[in-house]
C-alpha positions in Angstrom: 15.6 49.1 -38.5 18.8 51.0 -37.6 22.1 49.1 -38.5 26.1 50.2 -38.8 27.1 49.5 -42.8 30.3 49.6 -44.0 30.8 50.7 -47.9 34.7 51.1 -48.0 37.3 50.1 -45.8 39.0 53.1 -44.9 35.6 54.6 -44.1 33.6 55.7 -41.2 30.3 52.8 -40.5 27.2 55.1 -41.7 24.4 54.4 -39.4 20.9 53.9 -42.1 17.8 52.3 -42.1 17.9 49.2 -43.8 14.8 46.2 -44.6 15.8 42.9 -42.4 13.9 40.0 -44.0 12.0 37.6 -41.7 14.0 34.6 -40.6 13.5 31.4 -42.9 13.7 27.9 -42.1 16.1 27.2 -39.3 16.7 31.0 -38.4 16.0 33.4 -35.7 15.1 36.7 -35.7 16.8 38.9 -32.4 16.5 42.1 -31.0 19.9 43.4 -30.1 20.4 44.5 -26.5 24.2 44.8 -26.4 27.2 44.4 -28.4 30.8 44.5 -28.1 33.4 46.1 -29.8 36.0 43.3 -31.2 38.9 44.4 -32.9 37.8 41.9 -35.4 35.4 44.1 -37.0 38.2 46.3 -36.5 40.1 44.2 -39.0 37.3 44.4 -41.8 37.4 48.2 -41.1 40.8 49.1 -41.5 40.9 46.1 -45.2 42.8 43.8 -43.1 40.2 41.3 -43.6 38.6 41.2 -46.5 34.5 41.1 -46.9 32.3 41.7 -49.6 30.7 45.0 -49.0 28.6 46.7 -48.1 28.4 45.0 -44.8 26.7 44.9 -41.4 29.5 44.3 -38.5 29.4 43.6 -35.1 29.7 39.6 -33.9 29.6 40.3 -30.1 26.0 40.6 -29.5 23.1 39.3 -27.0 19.5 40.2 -27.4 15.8 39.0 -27.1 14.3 36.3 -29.8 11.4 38.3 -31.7 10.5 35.3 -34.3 11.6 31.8 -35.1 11.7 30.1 -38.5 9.8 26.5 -39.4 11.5 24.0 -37.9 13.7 26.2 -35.0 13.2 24.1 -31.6 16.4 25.1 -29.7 14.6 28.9 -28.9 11.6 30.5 -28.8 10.3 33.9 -28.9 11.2 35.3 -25.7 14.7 34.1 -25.3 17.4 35.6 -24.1 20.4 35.0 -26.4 23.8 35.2 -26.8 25.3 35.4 -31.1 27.8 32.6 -31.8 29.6 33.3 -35.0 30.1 30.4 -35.7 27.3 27.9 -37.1 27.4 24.2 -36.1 25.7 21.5 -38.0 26.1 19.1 -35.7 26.8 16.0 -38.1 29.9 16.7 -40.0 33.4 15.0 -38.9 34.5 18.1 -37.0 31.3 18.3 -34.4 30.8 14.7 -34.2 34.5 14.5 -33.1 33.4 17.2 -30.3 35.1 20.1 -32.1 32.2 22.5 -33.4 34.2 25.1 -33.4 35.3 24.0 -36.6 32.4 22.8 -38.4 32.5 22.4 -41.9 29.1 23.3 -43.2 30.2 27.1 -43.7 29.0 28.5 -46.7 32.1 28.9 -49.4 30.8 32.7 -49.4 31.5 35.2 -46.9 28.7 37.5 -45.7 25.6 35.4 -46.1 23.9 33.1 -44.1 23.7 28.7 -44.6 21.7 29.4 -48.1 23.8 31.3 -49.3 21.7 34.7 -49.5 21.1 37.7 -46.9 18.5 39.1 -45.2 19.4 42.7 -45.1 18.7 44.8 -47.7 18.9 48.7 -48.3 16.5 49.2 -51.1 17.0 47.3 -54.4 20.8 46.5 -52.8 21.7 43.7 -50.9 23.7 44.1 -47.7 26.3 41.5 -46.2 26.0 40.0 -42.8 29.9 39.7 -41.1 30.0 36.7 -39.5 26.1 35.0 -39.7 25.5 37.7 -36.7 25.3 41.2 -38.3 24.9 43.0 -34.6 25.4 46.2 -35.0 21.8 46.9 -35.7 18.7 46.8 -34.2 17.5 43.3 -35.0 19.0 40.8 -36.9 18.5 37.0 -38.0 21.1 34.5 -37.5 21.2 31.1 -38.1 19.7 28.5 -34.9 23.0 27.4 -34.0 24.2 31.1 -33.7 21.6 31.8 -30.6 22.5 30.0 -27.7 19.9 30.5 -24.8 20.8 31.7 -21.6 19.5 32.3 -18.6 16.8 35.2 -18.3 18.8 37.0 -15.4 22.3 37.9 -16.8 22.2 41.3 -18.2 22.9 41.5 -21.7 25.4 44.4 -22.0 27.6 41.6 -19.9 26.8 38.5 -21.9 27.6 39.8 -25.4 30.9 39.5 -24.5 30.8 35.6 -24.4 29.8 35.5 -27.9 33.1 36.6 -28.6 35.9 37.9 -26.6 35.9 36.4 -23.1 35.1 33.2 -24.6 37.8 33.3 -27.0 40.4 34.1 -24.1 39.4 31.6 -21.8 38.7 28.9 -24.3 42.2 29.6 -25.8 43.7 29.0 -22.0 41.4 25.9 -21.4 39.8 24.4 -24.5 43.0 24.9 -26.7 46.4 25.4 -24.9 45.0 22.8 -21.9 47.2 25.6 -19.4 47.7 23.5 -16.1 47.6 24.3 -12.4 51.0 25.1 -11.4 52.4 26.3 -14.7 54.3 29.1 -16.2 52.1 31.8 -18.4 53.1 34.6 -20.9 50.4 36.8 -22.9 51.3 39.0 -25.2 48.5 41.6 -25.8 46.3 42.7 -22.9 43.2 43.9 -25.1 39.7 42.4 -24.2 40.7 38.9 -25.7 43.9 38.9 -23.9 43.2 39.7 -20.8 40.6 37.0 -21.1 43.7 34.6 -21.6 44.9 35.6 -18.4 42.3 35.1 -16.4 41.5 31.4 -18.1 44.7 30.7 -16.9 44.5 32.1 -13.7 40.9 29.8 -13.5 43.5 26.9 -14.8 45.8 27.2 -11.6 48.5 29.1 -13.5 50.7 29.4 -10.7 52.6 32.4 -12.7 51.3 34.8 -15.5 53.5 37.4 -16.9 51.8 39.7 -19.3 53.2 41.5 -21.9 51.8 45.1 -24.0 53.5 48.2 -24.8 50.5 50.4 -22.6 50.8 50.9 -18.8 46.9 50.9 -18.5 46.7 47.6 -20.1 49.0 46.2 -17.5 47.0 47.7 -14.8 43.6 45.8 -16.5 46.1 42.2 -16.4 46.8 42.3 -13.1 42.9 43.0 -12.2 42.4 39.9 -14.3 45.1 37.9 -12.7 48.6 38.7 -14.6 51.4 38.0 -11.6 54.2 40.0 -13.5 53.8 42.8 -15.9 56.3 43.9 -18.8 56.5 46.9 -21.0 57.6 45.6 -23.8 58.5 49.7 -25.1 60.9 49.9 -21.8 62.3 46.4 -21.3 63.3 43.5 -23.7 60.9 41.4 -23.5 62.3 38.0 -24.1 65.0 38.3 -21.8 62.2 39.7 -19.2 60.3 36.7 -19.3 63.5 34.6 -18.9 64.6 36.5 -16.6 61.3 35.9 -14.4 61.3 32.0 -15.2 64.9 31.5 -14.4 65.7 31.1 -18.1 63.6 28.1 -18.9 60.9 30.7 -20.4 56.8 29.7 -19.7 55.2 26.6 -20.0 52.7 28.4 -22.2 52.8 31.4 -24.6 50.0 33.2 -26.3 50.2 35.6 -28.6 46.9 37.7 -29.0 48.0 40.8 -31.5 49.3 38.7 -34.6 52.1 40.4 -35.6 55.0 37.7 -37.1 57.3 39.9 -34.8 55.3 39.0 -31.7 54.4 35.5 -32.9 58.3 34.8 -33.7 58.6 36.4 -29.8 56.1 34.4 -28.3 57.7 30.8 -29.8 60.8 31.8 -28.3 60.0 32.7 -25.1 57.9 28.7 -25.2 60.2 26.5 -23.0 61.5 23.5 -24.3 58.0 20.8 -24.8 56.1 24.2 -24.1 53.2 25.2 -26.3 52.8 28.6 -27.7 49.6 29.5 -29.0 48.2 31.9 -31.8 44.9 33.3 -31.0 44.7 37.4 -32.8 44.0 37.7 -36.4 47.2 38.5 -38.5 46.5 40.4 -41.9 46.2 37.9 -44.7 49.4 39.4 -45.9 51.7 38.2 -42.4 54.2 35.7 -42.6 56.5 34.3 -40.0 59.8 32.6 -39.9 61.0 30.0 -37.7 63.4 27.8 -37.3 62.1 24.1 -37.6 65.1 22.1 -36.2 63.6 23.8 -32.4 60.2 21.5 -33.2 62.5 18.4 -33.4 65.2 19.2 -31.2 62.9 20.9 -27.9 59.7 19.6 -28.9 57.8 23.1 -28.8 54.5 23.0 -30.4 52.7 25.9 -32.0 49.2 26.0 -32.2 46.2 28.3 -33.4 43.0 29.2 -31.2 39.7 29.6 -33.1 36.8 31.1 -30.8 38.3 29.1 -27.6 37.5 25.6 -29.3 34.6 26.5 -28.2 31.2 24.0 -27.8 29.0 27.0 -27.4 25.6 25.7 -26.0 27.8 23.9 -23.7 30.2 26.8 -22.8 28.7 29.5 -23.1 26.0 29.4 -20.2 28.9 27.6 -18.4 30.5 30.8 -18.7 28.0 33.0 -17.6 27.1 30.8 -15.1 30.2 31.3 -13.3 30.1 35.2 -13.7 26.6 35.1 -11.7 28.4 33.5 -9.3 31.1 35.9 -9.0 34.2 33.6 -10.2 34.2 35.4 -13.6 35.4 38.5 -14.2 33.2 40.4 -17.4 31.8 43.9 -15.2 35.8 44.9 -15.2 36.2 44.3 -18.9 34.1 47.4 -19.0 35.5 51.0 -19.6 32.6 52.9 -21.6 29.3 52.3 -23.2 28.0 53.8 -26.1 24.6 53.7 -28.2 25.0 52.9 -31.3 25.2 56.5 -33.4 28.3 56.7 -31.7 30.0 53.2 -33.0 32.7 55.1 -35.2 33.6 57.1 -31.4 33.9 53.6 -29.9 36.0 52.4 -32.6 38.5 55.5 -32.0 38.6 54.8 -28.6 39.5 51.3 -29.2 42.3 52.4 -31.7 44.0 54.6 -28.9 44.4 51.8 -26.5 42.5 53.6 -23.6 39.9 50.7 -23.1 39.8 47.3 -22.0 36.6 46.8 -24.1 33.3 49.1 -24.8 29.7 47.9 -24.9 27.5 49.0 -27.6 23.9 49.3 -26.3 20.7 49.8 -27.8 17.3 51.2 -26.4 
Protein backbone atom coordinates (compact mmCIF):
# COMPACT_ATOMS: atom_id res chain seq x y z
CA UNK A 1 0.00 0.00 0.00
CA UNK A 2 0.80 3.67 -0.69
CA UNK A 3 1.94 5.76 2.38
CA UNK A 4 3.76 9.39 2.91
CA UNK A 5 7.47 8.64 4.62
CA UNK A 6 9.49 11.06 5.92
CA UNK A 7 13.48 10.27 5.87
CA UNK A 8 14.95 13.82 6.91
CA UNK A 9 13.39 16.60 8.34
CA UNK A 10 13.93 19.27 6.04
CA UNK A 11 12.68 16.98 3.27
CA UNK A 12 9.86 16.64 1.07
CA UNK A 13 7.33 13.19 2.29
CA UNK A 14 8.22 10.58 -0.64
CA UNK A 15 5.08 8.83 -1.42
CA UNK A 16 6.38 4.58 -1.74
CA UNK A 17 4.90 1.42 -1.37
CA UNK A 18 5.52 -0.03 1.81
CA UNK A 19 4.38 -3.81 3.56
CA UNK A 20 1.71 -2.96 6.49
CA UNK A 21 1.65 -6.08 8.77
CA UNK A 22 -1.67 -7.50 9.88
CA UNK A 23 -3.00 -6.13 13.16
CA UNK A 24 -2.12 -8.34 16.29
CA UNK A 25 -3.86 -8.77 19.37
CA UNK A 26 -5.87 -5.72 20.41
CA UNK A 27 -5.32 -3.89 16.97
CA UNK A 28 -7.24 -2.76 13.98
CA UNK A 29 -6.51 -2.70 10.65
CA UNK A 30 -8.25 0.64 8.55
CA UNK A 31 -8.66 1.77 5.32
CA UNK A 32 -8.08 5.47 5.19
CA UNK A 33 -10.81 7.62 3.61
CA UNK A 34 -9.66 11.08 4.74
CA UNK A 35 -7.13 12.86 6.51
CA UNK A 36 -6.32 16.13 7.68
CA UNK A 37 -3.44 18.27 7.52
CA UNK A 38 -2.31 19.24 11.26
CA UNK A 39 0.38 21.45 11.65
CA UNK A 40 1.61 18.86 14.01
CA UNK A 41 2.97 16.73 11.46
CA UNK A 42 4.05 19.98 10.32
CA UNK A 43 6.28 20.16 13.46
CA UNK A 44 8.00 16.60 12.78
CA UNK A 45 8.59 18.05 9.24
CA UNK A 46 10.25 21.13 9.70
CA UNK A 47 12.68 18.99 13.17
CA UNK A 48 10.66 20.89 15.59
CA UNK A 49 9.53 17.73 16.99
CA UNK A 50 11.62 15.13 17.10
CA UNK A 51 10.75 11.30 15.79
CA UNK A 52 12.77 8.51 14.92
CA UNK A 53 12.76 8.23 11.29
CA UNK A 54 11.84 7.15 8.71
CA UNK A 55 8.30 7.77 9.59
CA UNK A 56 4.67 7.54 8.38
CA UNK A 57 2.68 10.97 9.40
CA UNK A 58 -0.64 11.96 9.35
CA UNK A 59 -2.92 11.66 12.88
CA UNK A 60 -6.15 13.18 11.50
CA UNK A 61 -7.59 10.35 9.82
CA UNK A 62 -11.14 8.37 9.51
CA UNK A 63 -11.59 5.24 7.41
CA UNK A 64 -13.38 1.77 7.10
CA UNK A 65 -12.18 -1.29 9.57
CA UNK A 66 -10.67 -4.05 7.11
CA UNK A 67 -9.49 -6.63 9.96
CA UNK A 68 -9.58 -6.88 13.69
CA UNK A 69 -7.02 -8.60 15.99
CA UNK A 70 -7.83 -11.58 18.75
CA UNK A 71 -9.50 -10.17 21.37
CA UNK A 72 -10.80 -6.55 19.58
CA UNK A 73 -14.64 -6.20 20.67
CA UNK A 74 -15.09 -2.44 20.51
CA UNK A 75 -15.17 -2.62 16.22
CA UNK A 76 -15.63 -4.83 13.74
CA UNK A 77 -14.91 -5.15 10.11
CA UNK A 78 -17.06 -2.75 8.60
CA UNK A 79 -16.84 0.20 10.85
CA UNK A 80 -16.67 3.45 10.24
CA UNK A 81 -13.84 5.01 12.30
CA UNK A 82 -12.42 7.97 13.39
CA UNK A 83 -7.99 7.70 14.56
CA UNK A 84 -7.52 8.94 18.16
CA UNK A 85 -3.89 9.43 18.84
CA UNK A 86 -3.96 8.80 21.82
CA UNK A 87 -4.28 5.17 23.30
CA UNK A 88 -6.32 4.60 26.53
CA UNK A 89 -5.95 1.73 28.75
CA UNK A 90 -8.63 2.25 30.68
CA UNK A 91 -7.30 1.14 34.21
CA UNK A 92 -4.35 3.33 35.06
CA UNK A 93 -4.84 6.40 37.62
CA UNK A 94 -5.32 9.00 34.85
CA UNK A 95 -8.56 7.15 33.03
CA UNK A 96 -9.96 5.81 36.06
CA UNK A 97 -9.92 9.50 37.40
CA UNK A 98 -11.94 10.27 33.91
CA UNK A 99 -8.92 11.85 32.29
CA UNK A 100 -7.94 9.45 29.31
CA UNK A 101 -6.53 11.93 27.67
CA UNK A 102 -3.59 11.37 29.69
CA UNK A 103 -3.20 7.84 30.03
CA UNK A 104 -0.15 6.43 31.17
CA UNK A 105 0.34 3.23 29.39
CA UNK A 106 2.29 5.00 26.34
CA UNK A 107 5.04 3.18 25.23
CA UNK A 108 8.48 4.97 26.55
CA UNK A 109 9.28 4.82 22.60
CA UNK A 110 8.02 7.15 20.05
CA UNK A 111 6.86 5.66 16.72
CA UNK A 112 5.64 2.28 17.66
CA UNK A 113 2.65 0.85 18.67
CA UNK A 114 1.64 -0.63 22.76
CA UNK A 115 4.39 -3.59 22.06
CA UNK A 116 6.77 -1.67 21.32
CA UNK A 117 7.38 -2.72 17.49
CA UNK A 118 5.74 -1.43 14.04
CA UNK A 119 3.86 -2.72 11.45
CA UNK A 120 5.17 -0.90 8.51
CA UNK A 121 7.94 -1.91 6.88
CA UNK A 122 9.70 -0.97 3.47
CA UNK A 123 11.74 -4.04 2.67
CA UNK A 124 14.26 -5.30 5.30
CA UNK A 125 13.73 -1.55 7.04
CA UNK A 126 11.35 -0.78 9.54
CA UNK A 127 9.18 2.32 9.26
CA UNK A 128 7.78 4.47 12.30
CA UNK A 129 4.19 5.09 12.93
CA UNK A 130 3.72 9.10 14.22
CA UNK A 131 1.41 9.00 16.69
CA UNK A 132 -0.12 5.09 16.88
CA UNK A 133 -2.16 6.34 13.66
CA UNK A 134 0.31 6.47 10.72
CA UNK A 135 -2.58 8.05 8.19
CA UNK A 136 -1.12 9.20 5.55
CA UNK A 137 -1.39 5.90 3.76
CA UNK A 138 -3.68 3.73 2.41
CA UNK A 139 -4.37 1.38 5.34
CA UNK A 140 -2.97 1.40 8.50
CA UNK A 141 -3.32 -0.50 12.02
CA UNK A 142 -3.73 1.33 15.11
CA UNK A 143 -4.24 0.24 18.42
CA UNK A 144 -8.35 -0.56 19.64
CA UNK A 145 -8.59 2.47 21.68
CA UNK A 146 -7.27 4.61 18.63
CA UNK A 147 -10.69 3.66 16.40
CA UNK A 148 -13.58 5.04 17.85
CA UNK A 149 -16.81 4.01 15.88
CA UNK A 150 -19.11 6.39 14.52
CA UNK A 151 -22.00 6.49 12.94
CA UNK A 152 -22.21 5.03 9.24
CA UNK A 153 -23.64 8.33 7.78
CA UNK A 154 -21.04 11.13 8.46
CA UNK A 155 -18.75 11.49 5.59
CA UNK A 156 -15.33 10.78 6.33
CA UNK A 157 -13.39 13.66 4.68
CA UNK A 158 -15.52 15.68 7.63
CA UNK A 159 -14.89 13.40 10.52
CA UNK A 160 -11.18 13.09 10.28
CA UNK A 161 -11.02 16.27 11.63
CA UNK A 162 -12.38 15.20 15.08
CA UNK A 163 -9.53 12.93 15.47
CA UNK A 164 -7.60 15.91 15.87
CA UNK A 165 -8.13 19.45 15.30
CA UNK A 166 -11.83 20.42 15.99
CA UNK A 167 -11.68 18.29 18.89
CA UNK A 168 -8.66 19.76 20.17
CA UNK A 169 -10.23 23.34 19.81
CA UNK A 170 -13.40 22.65 21.35
CA UNK A 171 -12.20 20.40 24.00
CA UNK A 172 -9.60 23.16 24.94
CA UNK A 173 -12.73 25.71 25.31
CA UNK A 174 -14.92 23.16 27.15
CA UNK A 175 -13.08 20.09 28.61
CA UNK A 176 -10.01 22.19 29.71
CA UNK A 177 -10.45 26.09 30.16
CA UNK A 178 -14.40 25.33 31.37
CA UNK A 179 -15.19 28.89 29.16
CA UNK A 180 -18.61 30.06 30.60
CA UNK A 181 -21.72 31.61 29.17
CA UNK A 182 -21.37 35.17 29.39
CA UNK A 183 -17.63 35.48 29.46
CA UNK A 184 -14.83 37.36 27.86
CA UNK A 185 -12.69 35.26 25.08
CA UNK A 186 -9.25 35.99 23.35
CA UNK A 187 -7.56 33.36 20.80
CA UNK A 188 -4.51 33.93 19.51
CA UNK A 189 -3.98 31.89 16.25
CA UNK A 190 -6.96 31.41 13.91
CA UNK A 191 -5.53 28.14 12.13
CA UNK A 192 -7.78 24.99 12.07
CA UNK A 193 -7.29 24.33 15.86
CA UNK A 194 -7.97 27.84 16.67
CA UNK A 195 -10.71 28.66 15.08
CA UNK A 196 -12.03 25.46 16.71
CA UNK A 197 -11.34 27.42 20.09
CA UNK A 198 -13.66 29.97 19.05
CA UNK A 199 -16.41 28.25 18.11
CA UNK A 200 -16.19 25.97 21.52
CA UNK A 201 -16.54 28.97 23.13
CA UNK A 202 -19.07 30.38 21.16
CA UNK A 203 -21.02 26.72 21.87
CA UNK A 204 -19.97 27.72 25.71
CA UNK A 205 -22.09 31.07 25.67
CA UNK A 206 -18.94 33.24 25.26
CA UNK A 207 -20.78 36.31 25.28
CA UNK A 208 -17.49 38.08 23.61
CA UNK A 209 -14.59 36.46 21.49
CA UNK A 210 -11.86 38.63 20.21
CA UNK A 211 -9.54 36.84 17.91
CA UNK A 212 -6.13 37.54 17.26
CA UNK A 213 -3.57 36.42 13.90
CA UNK A 214 -1.43 38.48 11.79
CA UNK A 215 -3.56 37.25 8.31
CA UNK A 216 -6.78 39.10 7.30
CA UNK A 217 -8.18 35.82 5.76
CA UNK A 218 -7.88 34.11 9.03
CA UNK A 219 -9.89 36.78 10.61
CA UNK A 220 -12.55 36.46 8.03
CA UNK A 221 -12.60 32.29 8.86
CA UNK A 222 -12.98 33.55 13.02
CA UNK A 223 -15.75 35.47 12.58
CA UNK A 224 -17.59 32.48 10.34
CA UNK A 225 -16.77 30.47 13.37
CA UNK A 226 -17.98 32.93 15.94
CA UNK A 227 -14.99 35.48 16.80
CA UNK A 228 -17.07 38.93 17.86
CA UNK A 229 -13.98 41.22 17.41
CA UNK A 230 -11.04 40.68 15.11
CA UNK A 231 -7.34 42.06 15.63
CA UNK A 232 -4.33 42.25 13.34
CA UNK A 233 -1.90 41.77 15.51
CA UNK A 234 0.77 43.17 12.32
CA UNK A 235 -1.45 46.61 12.36
CA UNK A 236 -2.50 47.10 15.97
CA UNK A 237 -0.96 46.37 19.45
CA UNK A 238 -2.48 43.68 20.46
CA UNK A 239 -2.57 43.77 24.19
CA UNK A 240 -3.76 47.14 24.40
CA UNK A 241 -6.57 46.06 21.68
CA UNK A 242 -7.88 43.51 23.70
CA UNK A 243 -7.94 45.91 26.74
CA UNK A 244 -9.19 48.27 24.91
CA UNK A 245 -12.32 46.09 23.86
CA UNK A 246 -12.79 44.67 27.61
CA UNK A 247 -12.58 48.08 29.16
CA UNK A 248 -9.10 47.25 30.57
CA UNK A 249 -9.96 44.27 32.69
CA UNK A 250 -8.57 42.04 29.69
CA UNK A 251 -10.70 38.39 28.92
CA UNK A 252 -11.91 36.05 31.27
CA UNK A 253 -10.10 33.47 29.12
CA UNK A 254 -6.95 33.47 26.86
CA UNK A 255 -5.68 30.77 24.52
CA UNK A 256 -2.84 30.70 22.93
CA UNK A 257 -2.78 28.19 19.87
CA UNK A 258 0.76 29.05 17.87
CA UNK A 259 3.25 28.51 20.85
CA UNK A 260 5.55 31.04 20.56
CA UNK A 261 6.88 32.30 24.33
CA UNK A 262 6.26 35.85 22.72
CA UNK A 263 2.49 35.02 22.27
CA UNK A 264 2.31 32.80 25.35
CA UNK A 265 3.90 35.71 27.53
CA UNK A 266 1.02 37.97 25.43
CA UNK A 267 -1.74 35.81 26.05
CA UNK A 268 -0.99 35.62 30.18
CA UNK A 269 -1.08 39.26 30.10
CA UNK A 270 -3.94 40.00 28.37
CA UNK A 271 -5.80 37.00 31.25
CA UNK A 272 -7.73 39.28 33.71
CA UNK A 273 -7.15 39.10 37.16
CA UNK A 274 -8.51 35.12 38.50
CA UNK A 275 -8.67 34.63 34.58
CA UNK A 276 -7.22 31.52 33.03
CA UNK A 277 -5.03 31.45 30.08
CA UNK A 278 -4.57 28.46 28.33
CA UNK A 279 -1.70 26.77 26.22
CA UNK A 280 -2.89 24.56 23.54
CA UNK A 281 -0.14 24.71 20.11
CA UNK A 282 3.05 22.83 20.23
CA UNK A 283 6.14 25.03 21.13
CA UNK A 284 9.57 23.70 19.80
CA UNK A 285 11.25 21.70 22.48
CA UNK A 286 13.77 24.43 22.47
CA UNK A 287 10.92 27.50 23.72
CA UNK A 288 11.01 28.96 26.90
CA UNK A 289 8.91 31.61 28.60
CA UNK A 290 9.26 34.17 31.29
CA UNK A 291 6.91 35.35 33.65
CA UNK A 292 6.54 37.02 36.49
CA UNK A 293 5.28 34.74 39.45
CA UNK A 294 4.26 37.40 42.01
CA UNK A 295 0.96 38.01 39.21
CA UNK A 296 -0.08 34.03 40.28
CA UNK A 297 -0.20 35.21 43.92
CA UNK A 298 -1.16 38.64 43.76
CA UNK A 299 -4.24 38.28 40.74
CA UNK A 300 -4.72 34.80 40.97
CA UNK A 301 -4.22 34.06 37.12
CA UNK A 302 -3.79 30.45 36.29
CA UNK A 303 -2.02 29.02 33.29
CA UNK A 304 -2.85 25.91 32.02
CA UNK A 305 -1.98 23.41 29.05
CA UNK A 306 -4.56 21.67 26.66
CA UNK A 307 -3.74 18.12 25.48
CA UNK A 308 -6.17 16.86 22.66
CA UNK A 309 -9.23 18.88 24.38
CA UNK A 310 -9.02 16.61 27.57
CA UNK A 311 -10.60 14.64 25.48
CA UNK A 312 -12.79 11.14 26.49
CA UNK A 313 -12.82 10.15 22.89
CA UNK A 314 -15.49 7.32 22.63
CA UNK A 315 -17.50 9.60 24.56
CA UNK A 316 -16.77 12.89 22.60
CA UNK A 317 -16.05 12.21 19.64
CA UNK A 318 -19.48 10.86 18.24
CA UNK A 319 -20.85 13.62 20.53
CA UNK A 320 -19.11 15.76 18.24
CA UNK A 321 -20.10 14.63 15.13
CA UNK A 322 -23.38 14.23 16.31
CA UNK A 323 -23.94 17.71 16.66
CA UNK A 324 -22.35 18.51 13.16
CA UNK A 325 -25.24 16.15 11.62
CA UNK A 326 -27.36 18.28 13.19
CA UNK A 327 -26.12 21.46 11.92
CA UNK A 328 -24.81 23.07 15.38
CA UNK A 329 -21.20 22.23 14.39
CA UNK A 330 -19.32 23.93 12.12
CA UNK A 331 -16.52 21.27 10.24
CA UNK A 332 -17.87 21.83 6.09
CA UNK A 333 -16.34 25.62 6.62
CA UNK A 334 -13.02 24.35 8.00
CA UNK A 335 -12.65 23.32 4.40
CA UNK A 336 -10.63 25.26 1.81
CA UNK A 337 -9.00 22.43 -0.58
CA UNK A 338 -8.78 18.81 -0.97
CA UNK A 339 -6.08 16.94 -2.23
CA UNK A 340 -5.17 13.07 -2.88
CA UNK A 341 -2.50 12.01 -1.45
CA UNK A 342 0.52 12.37 -4.23
CA UNK A 343 -0.01 15.85 -3.62
CA UNK A 344 0.64 15.90 0.39
CA UNK A 345 3.98 17.92 0.09
CA UNK A 346 1.47 20.77 -2.17
CA UNK A 347 -0.92 20.62 0.87
CA UNK A 348 1.74 21.15 3.27
CA UNK A 349 2.92 24.43 1.14
CA UNK A 350 -0.34 25.64 1.15
CA UNK A 351 -0.62 25.30 4.85
CA UNK A 352 2.83 27.03 5.35
CA UNK A 353 1.46 30.18 3.39
CA UNK A 354 -1.42 30.77 5.67
CA UNK A 355 -4.08 30.69 2.77
CA UNK A 356 -6.18 27.74 4.35
CA UNK A 357 -8.25 27.21 7.21
CA UNK A 358 -7.51 23.42 6.85
CA UNK A 359 -7.08 20.86 3.77
CA UNK A 360 -8.44 17.33 3.60
CA UNK A 361 -6.33 14.61 2.31
CA UNK A 362 -8.50 12.06 0.42
CA UNK A 363 -7.93 8.76 -0.80
CA UNK A 364 -9.74 6.71 -3.65
Amino acid sequence: MKAAVLYAPGQPLVIEDLRLDPPKAGEVRVRVAANGVCHSDLHVMTGDMRMPLPIVLGHEGAGLVTEVGPGVTSVREGDHVVLCFQPVCGICDACTQGRPHLCETRPKALGVLMDGTTRLHNHNQDVYHFSYTASFAEETVVPESCAIKIRADIPLDRACFVGCGVMTGVGAAINTAKVQPGSTVAVIGCGGVGLNVIQGAALAGARQIIALDLLDNKLAFAKIFGATHCVNSGYDDPLKAVLDLTHGRGVDFAFEVISTAKTIELAFRMTTRGGVCTIVGIAPESARISLNPNVFTLMEKTLKGSYYGSTRPRVDMPRLLDMYMDGKLKIDELVSRTFPLAQVNEAYAALREGGVARSVITFS
